[in-house]
BALOBA-1460 file (C-alpha; in Angstrom, 3 decimals):
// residues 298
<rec num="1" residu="x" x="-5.581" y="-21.587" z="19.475"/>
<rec num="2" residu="x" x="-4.169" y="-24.812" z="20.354"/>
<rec num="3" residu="x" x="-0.854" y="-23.879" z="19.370"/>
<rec num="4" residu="x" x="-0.523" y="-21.319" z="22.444"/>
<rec num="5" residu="x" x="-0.818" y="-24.137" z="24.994"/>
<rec num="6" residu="x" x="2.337" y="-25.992" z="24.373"/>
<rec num="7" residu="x" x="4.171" y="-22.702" z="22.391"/>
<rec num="8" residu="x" x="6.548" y="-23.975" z="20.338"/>
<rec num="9" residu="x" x="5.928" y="-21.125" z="17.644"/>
<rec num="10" residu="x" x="9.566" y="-19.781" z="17.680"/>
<rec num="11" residu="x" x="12.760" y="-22.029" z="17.484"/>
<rec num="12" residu="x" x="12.944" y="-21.462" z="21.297"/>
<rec num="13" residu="x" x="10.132" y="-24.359" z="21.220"/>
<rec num="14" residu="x" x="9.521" y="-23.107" z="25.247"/>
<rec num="15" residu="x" x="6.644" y="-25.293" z="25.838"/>
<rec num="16" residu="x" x="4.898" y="-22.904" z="27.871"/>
<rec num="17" residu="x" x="1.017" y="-22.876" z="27.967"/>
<rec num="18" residu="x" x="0.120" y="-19.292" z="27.356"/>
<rec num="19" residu="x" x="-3.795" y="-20.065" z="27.563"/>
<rec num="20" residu="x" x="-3.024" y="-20.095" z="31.139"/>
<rec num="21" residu="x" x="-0.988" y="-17.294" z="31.483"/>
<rec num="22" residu="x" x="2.677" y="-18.948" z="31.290"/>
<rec num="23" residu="x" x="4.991" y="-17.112" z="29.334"/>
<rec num="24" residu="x" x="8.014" y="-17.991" z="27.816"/>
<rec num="25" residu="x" x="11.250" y="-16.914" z="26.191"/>
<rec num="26" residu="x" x="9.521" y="-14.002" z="24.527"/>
<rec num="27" residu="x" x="7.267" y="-12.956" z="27.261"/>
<rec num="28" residu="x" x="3.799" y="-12.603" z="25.291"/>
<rec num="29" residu="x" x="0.848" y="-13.979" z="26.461"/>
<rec num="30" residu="x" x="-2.779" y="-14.870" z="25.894"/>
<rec num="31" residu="x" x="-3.353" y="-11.138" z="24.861"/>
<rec num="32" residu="x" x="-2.003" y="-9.378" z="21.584"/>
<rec num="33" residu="x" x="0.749" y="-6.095" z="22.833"/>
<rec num="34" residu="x" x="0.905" y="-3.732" z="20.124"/>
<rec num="35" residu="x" x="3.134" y="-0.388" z="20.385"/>
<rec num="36" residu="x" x="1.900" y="0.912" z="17.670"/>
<rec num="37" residu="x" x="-0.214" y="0.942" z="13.449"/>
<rec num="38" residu="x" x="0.508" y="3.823" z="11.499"/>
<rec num="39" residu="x" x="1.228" y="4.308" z="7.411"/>
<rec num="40" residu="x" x="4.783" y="4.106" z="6.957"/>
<rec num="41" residu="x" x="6.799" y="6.042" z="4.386"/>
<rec num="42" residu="x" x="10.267" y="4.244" z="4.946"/>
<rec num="43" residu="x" x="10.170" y="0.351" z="4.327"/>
<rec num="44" residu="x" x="11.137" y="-0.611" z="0.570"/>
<rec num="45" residu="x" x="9.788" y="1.028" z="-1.992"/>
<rec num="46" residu="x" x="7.053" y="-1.474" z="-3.744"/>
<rec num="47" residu="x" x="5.913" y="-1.729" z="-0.342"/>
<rec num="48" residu="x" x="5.545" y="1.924" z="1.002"/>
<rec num="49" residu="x" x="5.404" y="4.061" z="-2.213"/>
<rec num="50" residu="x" x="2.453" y="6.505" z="-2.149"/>
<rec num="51" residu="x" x="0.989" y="6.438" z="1.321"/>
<rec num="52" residu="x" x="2.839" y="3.882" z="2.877"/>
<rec num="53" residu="x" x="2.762" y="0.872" z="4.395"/>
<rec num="54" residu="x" x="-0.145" y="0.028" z="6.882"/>
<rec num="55" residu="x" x="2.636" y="-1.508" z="10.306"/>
<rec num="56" residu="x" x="1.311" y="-2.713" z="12.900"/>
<rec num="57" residu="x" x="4.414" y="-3.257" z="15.811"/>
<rec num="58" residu="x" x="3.798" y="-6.342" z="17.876"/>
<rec num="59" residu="x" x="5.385" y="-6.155" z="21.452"/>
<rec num="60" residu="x" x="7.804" y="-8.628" z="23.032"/>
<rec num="61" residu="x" x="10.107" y="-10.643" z="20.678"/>
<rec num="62" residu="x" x="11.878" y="-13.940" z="20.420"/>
<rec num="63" residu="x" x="15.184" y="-12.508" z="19.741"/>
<rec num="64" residu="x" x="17.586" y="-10.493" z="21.959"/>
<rec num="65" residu="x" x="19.490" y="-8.560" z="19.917"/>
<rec num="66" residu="x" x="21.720" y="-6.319" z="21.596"/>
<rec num="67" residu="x" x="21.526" y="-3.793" z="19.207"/>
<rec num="68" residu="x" x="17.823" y="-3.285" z="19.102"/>
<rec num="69" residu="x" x="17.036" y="-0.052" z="17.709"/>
<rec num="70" residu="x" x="13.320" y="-1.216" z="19.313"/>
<rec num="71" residu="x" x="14.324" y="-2.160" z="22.617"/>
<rec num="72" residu="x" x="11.524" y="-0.484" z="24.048"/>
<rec num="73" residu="x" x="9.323" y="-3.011" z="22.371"/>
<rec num="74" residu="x" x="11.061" y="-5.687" z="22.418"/>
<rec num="75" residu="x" x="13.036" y="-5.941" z="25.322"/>
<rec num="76" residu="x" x="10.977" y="-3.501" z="27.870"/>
<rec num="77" residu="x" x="7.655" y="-4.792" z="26.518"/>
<rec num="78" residu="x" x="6.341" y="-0.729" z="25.495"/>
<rec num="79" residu="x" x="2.786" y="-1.538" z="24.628"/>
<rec num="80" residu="x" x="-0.994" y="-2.373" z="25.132"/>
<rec num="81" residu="x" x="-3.033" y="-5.423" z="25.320"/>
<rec num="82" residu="x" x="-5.969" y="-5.754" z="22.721"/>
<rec num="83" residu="x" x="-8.347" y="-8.498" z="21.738"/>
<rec num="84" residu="x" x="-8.385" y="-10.475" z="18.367"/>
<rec num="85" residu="x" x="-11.320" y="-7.883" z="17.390"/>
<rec num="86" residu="x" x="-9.711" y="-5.265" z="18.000"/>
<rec num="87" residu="x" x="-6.983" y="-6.313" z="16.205"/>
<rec num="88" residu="x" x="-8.822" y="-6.696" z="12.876"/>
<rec num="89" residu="x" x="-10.628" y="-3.746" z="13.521"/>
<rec num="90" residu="x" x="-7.226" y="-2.049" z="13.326"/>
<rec num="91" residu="x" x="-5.845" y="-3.539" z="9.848"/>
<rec num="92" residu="x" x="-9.385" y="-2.298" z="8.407"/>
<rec num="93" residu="x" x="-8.744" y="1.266" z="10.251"/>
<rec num="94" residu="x" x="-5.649" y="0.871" z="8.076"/>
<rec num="95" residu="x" x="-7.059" y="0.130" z="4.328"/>
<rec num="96" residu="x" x="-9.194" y="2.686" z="4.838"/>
<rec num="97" residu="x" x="-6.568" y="5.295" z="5.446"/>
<rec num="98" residu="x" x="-5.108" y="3.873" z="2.286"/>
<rec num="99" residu="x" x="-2.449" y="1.965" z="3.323"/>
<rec num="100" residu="x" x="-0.850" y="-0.214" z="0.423"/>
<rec num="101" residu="x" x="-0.533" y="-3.448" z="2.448"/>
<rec num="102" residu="x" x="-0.785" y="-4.437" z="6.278"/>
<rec num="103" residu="x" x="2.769" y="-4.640" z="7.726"/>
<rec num="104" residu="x" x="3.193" y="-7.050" z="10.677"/>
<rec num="105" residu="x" x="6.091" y="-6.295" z="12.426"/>
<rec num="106" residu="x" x="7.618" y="-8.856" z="14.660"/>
<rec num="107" residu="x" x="4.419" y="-10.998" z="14.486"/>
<rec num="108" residu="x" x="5.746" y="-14.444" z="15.234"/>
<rec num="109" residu="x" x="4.683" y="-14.465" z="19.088"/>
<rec num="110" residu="x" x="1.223" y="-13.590" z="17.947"/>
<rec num="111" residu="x" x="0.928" y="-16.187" z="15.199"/>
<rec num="112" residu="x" x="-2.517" y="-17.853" z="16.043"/>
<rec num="113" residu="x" x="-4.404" y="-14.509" z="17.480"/>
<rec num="114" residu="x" x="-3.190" y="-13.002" z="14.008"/>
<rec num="115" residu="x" x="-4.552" y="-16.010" z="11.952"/>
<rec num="116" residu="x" x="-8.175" y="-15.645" z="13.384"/>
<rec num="117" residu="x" x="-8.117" y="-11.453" z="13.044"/>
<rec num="118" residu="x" x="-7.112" y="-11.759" z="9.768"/>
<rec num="119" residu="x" x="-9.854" y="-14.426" z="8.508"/>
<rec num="120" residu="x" x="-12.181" y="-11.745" z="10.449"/>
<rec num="121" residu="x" x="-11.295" y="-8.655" z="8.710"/>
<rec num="122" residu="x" x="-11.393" y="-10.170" z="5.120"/>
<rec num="123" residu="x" x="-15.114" y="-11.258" z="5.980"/>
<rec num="124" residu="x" x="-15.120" y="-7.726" z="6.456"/>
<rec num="125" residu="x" x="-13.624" y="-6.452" z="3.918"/>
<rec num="126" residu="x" x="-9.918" y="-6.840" z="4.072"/>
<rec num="127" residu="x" x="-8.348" y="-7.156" z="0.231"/>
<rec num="128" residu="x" x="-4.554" y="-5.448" z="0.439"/>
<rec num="129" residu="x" x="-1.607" y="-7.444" z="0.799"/>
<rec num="130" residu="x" x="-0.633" y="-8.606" z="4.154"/>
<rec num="131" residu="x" x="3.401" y="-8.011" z="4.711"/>
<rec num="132" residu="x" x="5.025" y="-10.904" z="7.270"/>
<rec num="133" residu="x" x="8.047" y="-8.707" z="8.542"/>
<rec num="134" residu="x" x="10.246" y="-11.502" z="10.603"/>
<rec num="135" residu="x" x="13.751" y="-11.597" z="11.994"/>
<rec num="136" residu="x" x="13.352" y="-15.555" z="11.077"/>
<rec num="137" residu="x" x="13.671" y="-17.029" z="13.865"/>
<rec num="138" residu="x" x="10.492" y="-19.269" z="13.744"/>
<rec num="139" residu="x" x="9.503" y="-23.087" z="13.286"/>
<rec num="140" residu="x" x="8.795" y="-23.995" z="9.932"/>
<rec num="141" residu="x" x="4.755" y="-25.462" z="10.936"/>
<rec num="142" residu="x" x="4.236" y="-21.826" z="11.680"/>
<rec num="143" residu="x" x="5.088" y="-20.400" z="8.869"/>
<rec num="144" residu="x" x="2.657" y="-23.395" z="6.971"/>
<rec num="145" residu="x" x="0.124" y="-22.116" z="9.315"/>
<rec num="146" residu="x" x="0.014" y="-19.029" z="7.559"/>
<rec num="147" residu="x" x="-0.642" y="-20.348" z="3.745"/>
<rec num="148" residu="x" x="-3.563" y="-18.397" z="2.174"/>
<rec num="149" residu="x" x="-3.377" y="-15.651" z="4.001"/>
<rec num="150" residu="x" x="0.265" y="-13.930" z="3.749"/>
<rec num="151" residu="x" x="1.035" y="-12.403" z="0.453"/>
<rec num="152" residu="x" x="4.545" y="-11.252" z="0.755"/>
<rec num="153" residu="x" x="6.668" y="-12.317" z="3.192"/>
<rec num="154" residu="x" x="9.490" y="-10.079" z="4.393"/>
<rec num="155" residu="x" x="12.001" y="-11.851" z="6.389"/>
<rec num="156" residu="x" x="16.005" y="-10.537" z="7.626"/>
<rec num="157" residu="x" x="18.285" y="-12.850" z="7.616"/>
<rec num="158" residu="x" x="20.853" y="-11.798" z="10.081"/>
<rec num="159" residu="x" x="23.310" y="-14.398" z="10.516"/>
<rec num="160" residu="x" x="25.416" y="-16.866" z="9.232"/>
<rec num="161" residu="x" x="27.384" y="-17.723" z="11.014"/>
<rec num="162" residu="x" x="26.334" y="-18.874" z="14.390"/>
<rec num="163" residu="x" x="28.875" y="-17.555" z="16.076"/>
<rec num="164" residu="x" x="27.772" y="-14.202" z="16.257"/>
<rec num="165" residu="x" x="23.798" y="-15.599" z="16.639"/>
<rec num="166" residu="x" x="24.706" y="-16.196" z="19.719"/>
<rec num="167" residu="x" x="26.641" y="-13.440" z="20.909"/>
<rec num="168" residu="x" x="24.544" y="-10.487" z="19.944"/>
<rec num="169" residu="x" x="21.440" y="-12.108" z="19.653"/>
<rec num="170" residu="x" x="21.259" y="-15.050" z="22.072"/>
<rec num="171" residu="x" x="19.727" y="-16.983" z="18.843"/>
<rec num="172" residu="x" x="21.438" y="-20.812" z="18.370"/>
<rec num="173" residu="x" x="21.081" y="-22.504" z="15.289"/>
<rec num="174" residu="x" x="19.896" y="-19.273" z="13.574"/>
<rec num="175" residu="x" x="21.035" y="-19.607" z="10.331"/>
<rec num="176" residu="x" x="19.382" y="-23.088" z="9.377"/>
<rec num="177" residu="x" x="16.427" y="-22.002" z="11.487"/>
<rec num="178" residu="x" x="15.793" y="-18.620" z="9.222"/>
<rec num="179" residu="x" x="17.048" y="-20.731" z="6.194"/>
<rec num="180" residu="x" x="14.064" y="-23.475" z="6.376"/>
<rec num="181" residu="x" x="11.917" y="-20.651" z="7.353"/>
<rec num="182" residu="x" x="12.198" y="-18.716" z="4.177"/>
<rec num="183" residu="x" x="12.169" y="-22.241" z="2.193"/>
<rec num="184" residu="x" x="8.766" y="-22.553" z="3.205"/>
<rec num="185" residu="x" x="7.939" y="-18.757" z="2.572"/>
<rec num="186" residu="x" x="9.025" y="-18.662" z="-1.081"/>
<rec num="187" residu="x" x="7.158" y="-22.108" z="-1.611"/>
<rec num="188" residu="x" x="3.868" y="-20.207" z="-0.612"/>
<rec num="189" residu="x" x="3.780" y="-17.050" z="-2.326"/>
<rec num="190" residu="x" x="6.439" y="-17.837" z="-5.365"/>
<rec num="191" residu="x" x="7.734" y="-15.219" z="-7.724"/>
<rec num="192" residu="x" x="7.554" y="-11.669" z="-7.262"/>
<rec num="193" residu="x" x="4.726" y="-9.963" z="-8.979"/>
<rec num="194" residu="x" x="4.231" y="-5.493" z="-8.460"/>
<rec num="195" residu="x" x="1.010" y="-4.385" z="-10.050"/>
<rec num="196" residu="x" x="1.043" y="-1.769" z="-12.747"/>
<rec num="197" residu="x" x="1.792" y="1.691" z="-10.354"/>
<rec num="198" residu="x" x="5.000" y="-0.496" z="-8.859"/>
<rec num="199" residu="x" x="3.412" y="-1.874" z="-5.753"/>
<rec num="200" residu="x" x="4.265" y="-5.120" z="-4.402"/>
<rec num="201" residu="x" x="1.501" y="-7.557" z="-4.961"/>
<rec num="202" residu="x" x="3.133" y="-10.813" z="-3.814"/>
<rec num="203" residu="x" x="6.402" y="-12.670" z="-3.072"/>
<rec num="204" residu="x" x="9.808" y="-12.042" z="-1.139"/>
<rec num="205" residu="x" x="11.794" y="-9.331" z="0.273"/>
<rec num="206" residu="x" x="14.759" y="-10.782" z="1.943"/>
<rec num="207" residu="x" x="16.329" y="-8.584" z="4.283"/>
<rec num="208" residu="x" x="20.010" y="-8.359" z="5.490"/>
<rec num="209" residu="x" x="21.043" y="-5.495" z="8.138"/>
<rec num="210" residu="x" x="24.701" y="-5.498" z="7.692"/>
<rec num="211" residu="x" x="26.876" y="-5.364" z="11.127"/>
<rec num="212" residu="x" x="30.010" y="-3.573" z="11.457"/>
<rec num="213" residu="x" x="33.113" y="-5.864" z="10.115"/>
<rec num="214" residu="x" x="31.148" y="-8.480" z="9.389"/>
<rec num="215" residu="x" x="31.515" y="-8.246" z="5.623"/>
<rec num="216" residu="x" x="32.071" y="-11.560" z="5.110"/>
<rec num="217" residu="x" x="29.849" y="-12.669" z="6.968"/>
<rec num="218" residu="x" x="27.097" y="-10.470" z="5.167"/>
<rec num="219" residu="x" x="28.856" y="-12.825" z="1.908"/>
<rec num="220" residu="x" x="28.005" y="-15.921" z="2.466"/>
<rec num="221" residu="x" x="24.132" y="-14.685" z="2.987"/>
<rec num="222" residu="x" x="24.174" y="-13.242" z="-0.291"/>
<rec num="223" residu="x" x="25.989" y="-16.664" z="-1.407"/>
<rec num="224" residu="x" x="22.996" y="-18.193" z="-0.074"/>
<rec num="225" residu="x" x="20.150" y="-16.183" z="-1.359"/>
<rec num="226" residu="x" x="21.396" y="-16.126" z="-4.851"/>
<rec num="227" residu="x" x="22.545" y="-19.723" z="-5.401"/>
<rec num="228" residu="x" x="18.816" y="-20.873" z="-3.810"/>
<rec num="229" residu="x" x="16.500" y="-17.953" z="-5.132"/>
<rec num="230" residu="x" x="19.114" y="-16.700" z="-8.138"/>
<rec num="231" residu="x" x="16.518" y="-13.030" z="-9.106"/>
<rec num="232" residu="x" x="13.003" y="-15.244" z="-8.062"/>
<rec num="233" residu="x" x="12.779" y="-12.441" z="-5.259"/>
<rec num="234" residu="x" x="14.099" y="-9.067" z="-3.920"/>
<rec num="235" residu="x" x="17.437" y="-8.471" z="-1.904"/>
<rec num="236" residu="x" x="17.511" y="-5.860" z="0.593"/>
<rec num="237" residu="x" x="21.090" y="-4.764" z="1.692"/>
<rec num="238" residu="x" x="20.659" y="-2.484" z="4.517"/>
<rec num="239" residu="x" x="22.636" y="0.037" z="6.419"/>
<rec num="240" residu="x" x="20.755" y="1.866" z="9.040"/>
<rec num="241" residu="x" x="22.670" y="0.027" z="11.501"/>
<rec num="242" residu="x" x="23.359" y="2.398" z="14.272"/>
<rec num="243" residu="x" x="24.125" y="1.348" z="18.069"/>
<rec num="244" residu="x" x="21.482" y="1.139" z="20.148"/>
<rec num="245" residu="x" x="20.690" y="-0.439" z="23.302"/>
<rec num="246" residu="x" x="24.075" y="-2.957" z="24.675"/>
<rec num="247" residu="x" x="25.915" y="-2.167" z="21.974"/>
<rec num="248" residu="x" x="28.423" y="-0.059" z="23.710"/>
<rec num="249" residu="x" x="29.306" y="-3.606" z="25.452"/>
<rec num="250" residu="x" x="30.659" y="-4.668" z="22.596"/>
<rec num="251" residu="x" x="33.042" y="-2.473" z="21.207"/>
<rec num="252" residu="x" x="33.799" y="-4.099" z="17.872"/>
<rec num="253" residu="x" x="30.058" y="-3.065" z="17.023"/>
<rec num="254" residu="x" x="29.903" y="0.506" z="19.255"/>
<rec num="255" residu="x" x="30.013" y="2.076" z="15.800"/>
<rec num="256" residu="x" x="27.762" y="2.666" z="12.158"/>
<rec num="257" residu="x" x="28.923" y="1.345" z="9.208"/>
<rec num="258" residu="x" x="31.562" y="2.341" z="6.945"/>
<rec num="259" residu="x" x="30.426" y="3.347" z="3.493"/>
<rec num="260" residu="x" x="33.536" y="1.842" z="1.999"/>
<rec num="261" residu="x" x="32.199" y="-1.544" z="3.528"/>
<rec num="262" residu="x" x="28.662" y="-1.063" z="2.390"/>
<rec num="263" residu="x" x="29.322" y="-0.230" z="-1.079"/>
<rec num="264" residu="x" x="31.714" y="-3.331" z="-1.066"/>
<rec num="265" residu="x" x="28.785" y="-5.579" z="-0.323"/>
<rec num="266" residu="x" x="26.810" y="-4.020" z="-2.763"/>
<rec num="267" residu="x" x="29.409" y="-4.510" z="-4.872"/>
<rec num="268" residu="x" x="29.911" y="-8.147" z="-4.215"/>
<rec num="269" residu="x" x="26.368" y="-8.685" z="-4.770"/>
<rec num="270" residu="x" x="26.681" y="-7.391" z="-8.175"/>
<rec num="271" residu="x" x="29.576" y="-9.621" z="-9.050"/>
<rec num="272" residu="x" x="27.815" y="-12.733" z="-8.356"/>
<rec num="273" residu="x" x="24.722" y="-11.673" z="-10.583"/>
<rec num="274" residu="x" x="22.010" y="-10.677" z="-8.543"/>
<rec num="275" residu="x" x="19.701" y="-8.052" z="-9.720"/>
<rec num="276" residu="x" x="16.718" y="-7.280" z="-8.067"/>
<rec num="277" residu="x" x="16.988" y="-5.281" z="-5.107"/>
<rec num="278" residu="x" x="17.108" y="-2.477" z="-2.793"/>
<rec num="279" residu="x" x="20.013" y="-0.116" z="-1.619"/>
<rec num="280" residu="x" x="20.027" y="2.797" z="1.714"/>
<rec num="281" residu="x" x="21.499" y="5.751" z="1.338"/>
<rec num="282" residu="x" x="24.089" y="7.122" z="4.572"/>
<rec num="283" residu="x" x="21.025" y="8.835" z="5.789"/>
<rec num="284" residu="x" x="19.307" y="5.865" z="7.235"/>
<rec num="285" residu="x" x="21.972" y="5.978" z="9.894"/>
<rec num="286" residu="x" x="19.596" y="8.193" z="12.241"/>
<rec num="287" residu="x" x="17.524" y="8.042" z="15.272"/>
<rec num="288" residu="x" x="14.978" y="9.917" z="13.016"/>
<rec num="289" residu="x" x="14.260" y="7.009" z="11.271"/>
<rec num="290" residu="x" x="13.255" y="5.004" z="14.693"/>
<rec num="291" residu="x" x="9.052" y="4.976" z="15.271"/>
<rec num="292" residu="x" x="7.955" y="6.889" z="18.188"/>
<rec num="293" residu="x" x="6.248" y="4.113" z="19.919"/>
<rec num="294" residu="x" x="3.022" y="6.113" z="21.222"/>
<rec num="295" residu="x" x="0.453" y="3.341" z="21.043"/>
<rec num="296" residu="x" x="-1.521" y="5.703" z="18.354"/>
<rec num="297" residu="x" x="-3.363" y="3.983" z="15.714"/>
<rec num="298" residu="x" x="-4.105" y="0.849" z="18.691"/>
């Protein structure tokens, strides 16, 4: 694992040498943190239909978002320390449960351990889908690190503008950062392809959590995703934005979103012909919907 001792996995490129316990900008280590694997009912539906989706959380992340509905993970580093065995142990514990696909949530930090568990548990058995769940804020040689072994990649693009990167997420150059990022994705795994029951088999799931008033901002991603991808893979427009964490420091956010706003994106993204994709209803907007992060299933 090379890559750990001059870390330059995330677009923070900190340099640190994590095989001697430096850490950088995101705070991980050596060791793997999770916070929790369970089947989950509530990601989009080709991907958590039946009996859900096998996530795994990863602790510690690259971004700061000051709306994290996961601070506790993220920010306060809620979790445990497990080896690379364990870890594939864990994604097996999973397909046996019956878990469509293993979910990695926030995995970037972990890039290299995750490489190695996975080529473990498919010598051991290992055949669903494995789900890269990103906020896309990565190099592009890590993402090329992962060919072969990702099938769908499942990356939110939060930004355009960098603007508000920075404010409420500390994240410079975000936009061309996430925008190479998911270049690279779509060149490995292609079109989208469900198998016969509806399940997601391969391909792209672009997220977008929508912000309040940022509509046009939330625009020109669309713009984006349609003039590079046109309906080559899924759109999904969320809005379970709810403040969390800082957000009361910034008023113009301290609130959910406005239905008339989200069903004006939606309807923008119909105007401009894209197709394939995946709408919340105003019940997302809950703390129910928020994992309790017990460290069961690790």
């Amino acid at each position: 694992m090379k890559e750990l001792e001059n870390c330059r996995l995330c677009r923070r490129n900190c340099n640190v040498n994590r095989l001697m316990g430096e850490t950088g900008y995101c705070r991980s280590g050596l060791d793997i943190k999770l916070a929790k694997a369970s089947l989950h009912l509530w990601e989009e539906p080709p991907l958590s239909m039946g009996k859900g989706s096998g996530t795994v959380f990863f602790s510690n992340c690259n971004f700061s978002c000051v709306f994290c509905q996961n601070y506790k993970i993220s920010q306060e580093g809620i979790g445990k320390d497990i080896s690379i065995e364990r870890l594939s142990e864990i994604f097996l514990n999973l397909q046996q449960k019956g878990a469509n696909n293993i979910n990695l949530v926030t995995p970037t930090s972990y890039v290299p351990q995750i490489i190695e568990a996975l080529k473990i548990s498919k010598k051991e058995g290992l055949t669903i889908p494995i789900v890269y769940n990103t906020n896309s804020y990565e190099n592009t040689e890590t993402i090329k690190s992962l060919r072969g072994l990702i099938d769908i990649y499942l990356p939110d693009i939060k930004y355009y503008s960098d603007k508000y990167a920075v404010k409420y997420s500390n994240a410079p150059n975000y936009f061309d950062t996430a925008k190479n990022a998911v270049f690279e994705m779509f060149n490995q795994v292609g079109d989208t392809e469900l198998g016969p029951d509806g399940k997601m088999k391969k391909g792209v799931i672009i997220r977008h959590l929508m912000l309040p008033g940022l509509l046009f901002d939330s625009k020109k991603i669309l713009d984006f995703v349609y003039n590079t991808f046109k309906n080559r893979v899924y759109l999904s427009l969320m809005n379970q934005y709810t403040p969390f964490y800082k957000s009361s420091d910034y008023k113009e956010i301290d609130r959910k979103i406005s239905r008339k706003s989200y069903d004006a994106l939606i309807d923008y993204a119909l105007s401009i012909g894209i197709e394939k994709g995946f709408i919340q209803e105003d019940e997302t907007q809950s703390e129910s919907f928020i994992p309790d992060f017990d460290l069961s299933g690790i």
